[in-house]
C-alpha positions in Angstrom: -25.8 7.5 18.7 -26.7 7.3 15.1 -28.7 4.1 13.7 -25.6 2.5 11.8 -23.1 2.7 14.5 -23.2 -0.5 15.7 -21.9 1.3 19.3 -23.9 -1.1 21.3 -21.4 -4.3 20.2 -17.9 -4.7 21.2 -17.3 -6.7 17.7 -18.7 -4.5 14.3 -18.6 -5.1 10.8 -19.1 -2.9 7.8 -18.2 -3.0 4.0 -15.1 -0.5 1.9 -14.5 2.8 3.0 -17.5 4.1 3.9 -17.1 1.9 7.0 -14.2 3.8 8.1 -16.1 7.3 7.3 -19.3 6.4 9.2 -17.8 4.0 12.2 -14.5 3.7 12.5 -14.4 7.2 15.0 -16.5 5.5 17.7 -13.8 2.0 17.7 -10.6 1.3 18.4 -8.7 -0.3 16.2 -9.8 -1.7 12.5 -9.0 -4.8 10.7 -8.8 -4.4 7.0 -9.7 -7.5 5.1 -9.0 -7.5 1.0 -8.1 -11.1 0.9 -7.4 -11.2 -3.1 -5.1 -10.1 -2.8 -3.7 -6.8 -0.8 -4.1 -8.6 2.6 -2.7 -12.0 1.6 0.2 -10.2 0.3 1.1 -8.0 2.9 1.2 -11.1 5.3 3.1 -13.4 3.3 6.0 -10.3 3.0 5.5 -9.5 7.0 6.0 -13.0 7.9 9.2 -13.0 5.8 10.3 -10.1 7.7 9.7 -7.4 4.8 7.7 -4.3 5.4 5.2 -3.1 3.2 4.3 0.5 2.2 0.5 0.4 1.0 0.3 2.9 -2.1 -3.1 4.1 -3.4 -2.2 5.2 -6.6 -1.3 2.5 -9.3 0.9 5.5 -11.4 4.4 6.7 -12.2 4.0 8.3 -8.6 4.3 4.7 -7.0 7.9 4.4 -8.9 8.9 8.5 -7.4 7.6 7.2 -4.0 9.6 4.3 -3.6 12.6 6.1 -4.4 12.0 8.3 -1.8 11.7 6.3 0.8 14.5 3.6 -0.6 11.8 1.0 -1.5 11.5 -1.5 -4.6 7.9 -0.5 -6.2 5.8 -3.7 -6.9 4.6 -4.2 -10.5 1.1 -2.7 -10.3 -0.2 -4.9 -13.1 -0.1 -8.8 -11.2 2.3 -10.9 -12.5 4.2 -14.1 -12.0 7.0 -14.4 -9.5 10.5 -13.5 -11.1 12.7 -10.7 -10.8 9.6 -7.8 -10.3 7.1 -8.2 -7.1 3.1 -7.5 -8.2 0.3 -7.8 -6.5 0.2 -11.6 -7.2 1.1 -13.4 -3.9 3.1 -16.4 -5.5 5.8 -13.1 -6.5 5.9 -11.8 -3.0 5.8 -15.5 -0.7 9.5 -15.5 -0.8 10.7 -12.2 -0.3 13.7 -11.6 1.4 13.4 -10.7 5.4 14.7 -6.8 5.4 13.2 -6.0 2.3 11.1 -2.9 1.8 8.3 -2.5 -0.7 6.1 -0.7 -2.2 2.5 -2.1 -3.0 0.2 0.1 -5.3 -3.5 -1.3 -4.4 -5.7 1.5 -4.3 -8.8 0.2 -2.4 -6.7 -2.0 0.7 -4.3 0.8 0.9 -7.5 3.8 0.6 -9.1 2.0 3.5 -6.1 1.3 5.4 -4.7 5.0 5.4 -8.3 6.5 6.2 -8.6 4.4 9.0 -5.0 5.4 10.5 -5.9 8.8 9.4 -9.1 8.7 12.3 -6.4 8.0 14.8 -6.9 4.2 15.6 -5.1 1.1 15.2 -4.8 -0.6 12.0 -4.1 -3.8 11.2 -4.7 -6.3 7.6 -6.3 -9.7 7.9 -6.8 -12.5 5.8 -7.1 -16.2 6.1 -3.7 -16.9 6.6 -3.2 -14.8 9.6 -7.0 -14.8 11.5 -5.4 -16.5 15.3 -2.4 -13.9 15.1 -4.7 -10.8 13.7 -7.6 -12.2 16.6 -5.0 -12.5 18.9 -3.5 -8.6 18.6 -6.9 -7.5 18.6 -7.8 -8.7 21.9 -6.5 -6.0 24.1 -9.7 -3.7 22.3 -12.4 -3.1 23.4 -14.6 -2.0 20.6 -13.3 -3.5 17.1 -14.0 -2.7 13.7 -14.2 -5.1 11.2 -13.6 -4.3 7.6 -13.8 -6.8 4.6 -13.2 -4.5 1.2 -14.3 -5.7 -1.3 -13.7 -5.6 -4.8 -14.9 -3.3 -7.8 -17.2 -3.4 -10.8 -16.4 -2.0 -13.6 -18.0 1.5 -13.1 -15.9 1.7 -9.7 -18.6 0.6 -7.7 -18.3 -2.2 -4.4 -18.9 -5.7 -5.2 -19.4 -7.2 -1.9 -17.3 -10.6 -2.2 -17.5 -13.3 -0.5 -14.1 -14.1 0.5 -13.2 -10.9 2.5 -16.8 -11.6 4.5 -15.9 -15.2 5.5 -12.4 -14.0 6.3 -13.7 -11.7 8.5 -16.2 -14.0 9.9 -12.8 -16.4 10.3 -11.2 -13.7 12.4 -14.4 -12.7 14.4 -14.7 -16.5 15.5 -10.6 -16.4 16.2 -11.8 -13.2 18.1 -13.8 -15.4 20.9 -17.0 -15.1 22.6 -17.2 -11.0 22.2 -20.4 -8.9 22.5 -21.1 -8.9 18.3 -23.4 -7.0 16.1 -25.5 -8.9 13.9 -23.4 -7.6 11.1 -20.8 -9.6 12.3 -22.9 -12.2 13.4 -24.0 -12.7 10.3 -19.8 -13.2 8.6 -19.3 -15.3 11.6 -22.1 -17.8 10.7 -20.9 -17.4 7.1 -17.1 -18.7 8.0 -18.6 -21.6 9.6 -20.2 -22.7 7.1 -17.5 -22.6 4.6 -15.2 -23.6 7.5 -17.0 -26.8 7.7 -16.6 -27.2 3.8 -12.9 -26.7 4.2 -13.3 -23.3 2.0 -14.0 -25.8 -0.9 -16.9 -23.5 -2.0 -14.4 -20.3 -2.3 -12.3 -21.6 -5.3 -15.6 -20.8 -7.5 -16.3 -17.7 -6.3 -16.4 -14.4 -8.9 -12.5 -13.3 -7.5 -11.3 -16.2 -7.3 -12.6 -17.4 -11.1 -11.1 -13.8 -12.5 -7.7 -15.3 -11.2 -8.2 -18.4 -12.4 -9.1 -17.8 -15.7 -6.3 -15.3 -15.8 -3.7 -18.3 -15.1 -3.9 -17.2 -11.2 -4.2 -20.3 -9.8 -1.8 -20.8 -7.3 -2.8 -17.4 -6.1 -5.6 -18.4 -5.3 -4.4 -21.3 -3.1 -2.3 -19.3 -1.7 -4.8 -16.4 -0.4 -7.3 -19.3 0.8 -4.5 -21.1 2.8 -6.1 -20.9 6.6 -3.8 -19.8 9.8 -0.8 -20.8 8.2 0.9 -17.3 9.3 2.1 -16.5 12.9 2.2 -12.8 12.8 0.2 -9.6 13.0 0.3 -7.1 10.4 -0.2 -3.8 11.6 0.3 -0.2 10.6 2.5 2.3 11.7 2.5 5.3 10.0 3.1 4.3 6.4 4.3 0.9 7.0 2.6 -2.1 7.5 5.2 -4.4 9.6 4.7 -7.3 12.8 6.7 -4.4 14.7 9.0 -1.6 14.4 12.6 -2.1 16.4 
């Protein structure tokens, strides 16, 4: 057992991709949390009944891909709602149930992919869907938790605070599980913002770039708390609340 493996806890948590490189073998299944904004989005299209197709390349190759597969392409660049889809949540909440779309974000759909690639379960969380992410969890023994975080400008992680209280949300949704102190540690996080009514999170450094970028709403929308009923998980290519 190497030191970082966290194998003696039934609940682990680790940061970005590396977590999936250096744990994810030993687990289960994996929750991939990226709350502004891949994670929000995918849940506010699965609970319309859309399926997304996570894309790791924001390029012409996201357009040649969705073609492909028979897919609108979401603007890579956010924008407002209107006639494209982006990676803004207020231009995918009222997608139509059926629909089928690609969604460039290289780091949520990165992490996502290498984790199906070790052969586990996959599934997104955010805020909205904790209970229903907890709650498809539950029949795993060993789960990996997996907030993303964002990027620096030189391409380096910036831990953010919004993916670890997310996650600390859905390890407390989780229940009374054998935890590492990593998780621990999100779970007392989430309760103290939890007791704040995430008041605190509408200044942090992600949600001020939005904000200052005219993103507002977004960010109401990706710190809106169990207002989703389903699971998003992945299969194959596709993250969906099932596949008929």
């Amino acid at each position: 057992m190497e030191w970082y493996s966290q194998n003696r806890f039934e609940v682990r948590l680790e940061w970005g991709l590396a977590a999936v490189d250096y744990l994810a073998e030993e687990t289960d299944c994996a929750v991939i949390v990226d709350v502004m904004s891949f994670s929000t989005c995918v849940s506010l299209a699965v609970e319309n009944g859309a399926r997304i197709y996570p894309y790791s390349w924001k390029d012409e190759s996201a357009n040649e891909y969705g073609m492909k597969i028979g897919a609108k392409v979401a603007n890579p660049n956010r924008r407002f709602s209107g006639e494209d889809y982006s990676l803004s949540p207020v231009s995918i909440q009222n997608i139509t149930d059926g629909e089928k779309l690609v969604l460039p974000s290289p780091n949520g759909s990165a992490i996502s992919f290498r984790a199906r690639d070790v052969g586990i379960e996959v599934f997104s969380g955010c805020f909205r869907n904790m209970s229903a992410t907890a709650n498809a969890c539950s029949a795993f023994k060993r789960i990996l938790i997996i907030p993303c975080g964002e990027r620096w400008p030189d391409g380096s992680i910036r831990p953010c605070v919004e993916d670890y209280v997310a996650a600390g949300g859905i390890i407390a949704a989780i229940g009374h599980r054998n935890c590492s102190p990593e998780a621990r540690a999100a779970l007392a996080a989430w309760q103290f913002y939890q007791q704040q009514n995430l008041r605190p999170l509408y200044e942090c450094s992600s949600a001020s770039e939005l904000q200052q970028r005219g993103f507002q709403r977004d960010v109401e929308l990706c710190l809106e708390t169990d207002t989703a009923k389903l699971a998003c998980q992945l299969y194959g290519d596709v993250y969906a609340s099932g596949l008929e």
